[in-house]
C-alpha positions in Angstrom: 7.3 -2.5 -9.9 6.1 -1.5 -6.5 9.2 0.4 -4.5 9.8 0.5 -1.1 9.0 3.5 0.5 10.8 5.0 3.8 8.9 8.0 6.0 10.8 10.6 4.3 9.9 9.2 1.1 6.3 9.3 2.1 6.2 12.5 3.0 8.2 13.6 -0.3 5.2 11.8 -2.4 2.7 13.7 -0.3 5.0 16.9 -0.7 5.0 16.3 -4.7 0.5 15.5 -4.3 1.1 12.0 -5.6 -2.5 11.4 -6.7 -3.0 8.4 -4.9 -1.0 6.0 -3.2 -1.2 1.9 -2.0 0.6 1.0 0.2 1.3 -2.4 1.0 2.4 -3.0 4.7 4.0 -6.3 5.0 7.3 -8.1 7.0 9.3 -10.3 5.2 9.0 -13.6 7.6 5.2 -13.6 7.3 3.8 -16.1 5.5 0.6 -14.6 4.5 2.1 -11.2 3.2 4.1 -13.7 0.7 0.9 -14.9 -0.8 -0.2 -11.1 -0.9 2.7 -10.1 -2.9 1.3 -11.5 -6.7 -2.2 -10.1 -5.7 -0.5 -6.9 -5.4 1.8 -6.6 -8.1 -1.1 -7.7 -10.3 -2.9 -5.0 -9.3 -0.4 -2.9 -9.5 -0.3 -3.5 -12.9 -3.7 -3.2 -14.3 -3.8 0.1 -12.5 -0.4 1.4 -13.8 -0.5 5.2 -14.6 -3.1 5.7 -12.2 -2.0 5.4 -9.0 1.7 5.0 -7.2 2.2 1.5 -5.4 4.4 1.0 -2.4 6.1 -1.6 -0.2 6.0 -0.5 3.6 8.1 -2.9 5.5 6.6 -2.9 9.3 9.7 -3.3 10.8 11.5 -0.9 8.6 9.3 1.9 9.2 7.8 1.5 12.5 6.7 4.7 12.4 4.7 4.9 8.9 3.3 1.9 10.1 1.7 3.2 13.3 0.8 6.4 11.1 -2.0 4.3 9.2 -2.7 1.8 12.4 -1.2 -0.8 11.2 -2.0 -4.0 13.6 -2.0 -7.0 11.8 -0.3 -7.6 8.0 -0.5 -7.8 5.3 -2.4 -4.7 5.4 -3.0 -2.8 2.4 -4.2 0.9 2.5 -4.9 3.2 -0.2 -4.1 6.7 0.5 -5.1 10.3 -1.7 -4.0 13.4 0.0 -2.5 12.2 2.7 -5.2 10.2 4.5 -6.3 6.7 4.3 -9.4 6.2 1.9 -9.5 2.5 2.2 -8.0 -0.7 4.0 -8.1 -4.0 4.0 -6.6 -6.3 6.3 -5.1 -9.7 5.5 -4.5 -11.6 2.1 -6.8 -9.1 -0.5 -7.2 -10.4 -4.5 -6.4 -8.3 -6.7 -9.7 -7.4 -8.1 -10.8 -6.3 -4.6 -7.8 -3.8 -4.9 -8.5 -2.7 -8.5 -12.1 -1.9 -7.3 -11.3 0.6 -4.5 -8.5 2.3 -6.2 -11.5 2.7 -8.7 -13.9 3.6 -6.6 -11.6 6.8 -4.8 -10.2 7.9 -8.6 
């Protein structure tokens, strides 16, 4: 299950050369980001061994947040080496997710 990740906890994964990462950028009042969440964890769990999920709560971790740009939520980035490879912006299926993690492997 996807963990929520704090800066120094970001930069630890980085640190360690966690293959690749998603991210999930979210708050918990907003509405859309709920009907992210099964999209995500779905995902999360057809690409299980492959790649490191995380929960980045905006108001949390203001700071991570404005690291990747983060304007609107849910946002979901994927990151390898540090940089973001691919984002999407709003409520993203599963398979859409699936694809690009793919796609950057």
């Amino acid at each position: 299950m996807a963990q929520k990740l704090l800066k120094r906890e970001f930069e630890a994964a980085l640190s360690a050369e966690t293959p690749l990462m998603v991210l999930d950028f979210y708050a918990d009042w907003c509405g859309p980001c709920r009907m992210q969440e099964p999209q995500f964890r779905m995902a999360e769990a057809e690409l299980a061994g492959r790649a490191e999920f995380f929960k980045v709560d905006i108001e949390d971790q203001p700071k991570l947040a404005a690291r990747f740009n983060v304007m609107s939520i849910p946002t979901i980035v994927v990151v390898k080496g540090g940089t973001a490879k691919w984002r999407s912006v709003g409520v993203t299926g599963k398979d859409e997710i699936v694809a690009a993690v793919k796609k950057i492997l």
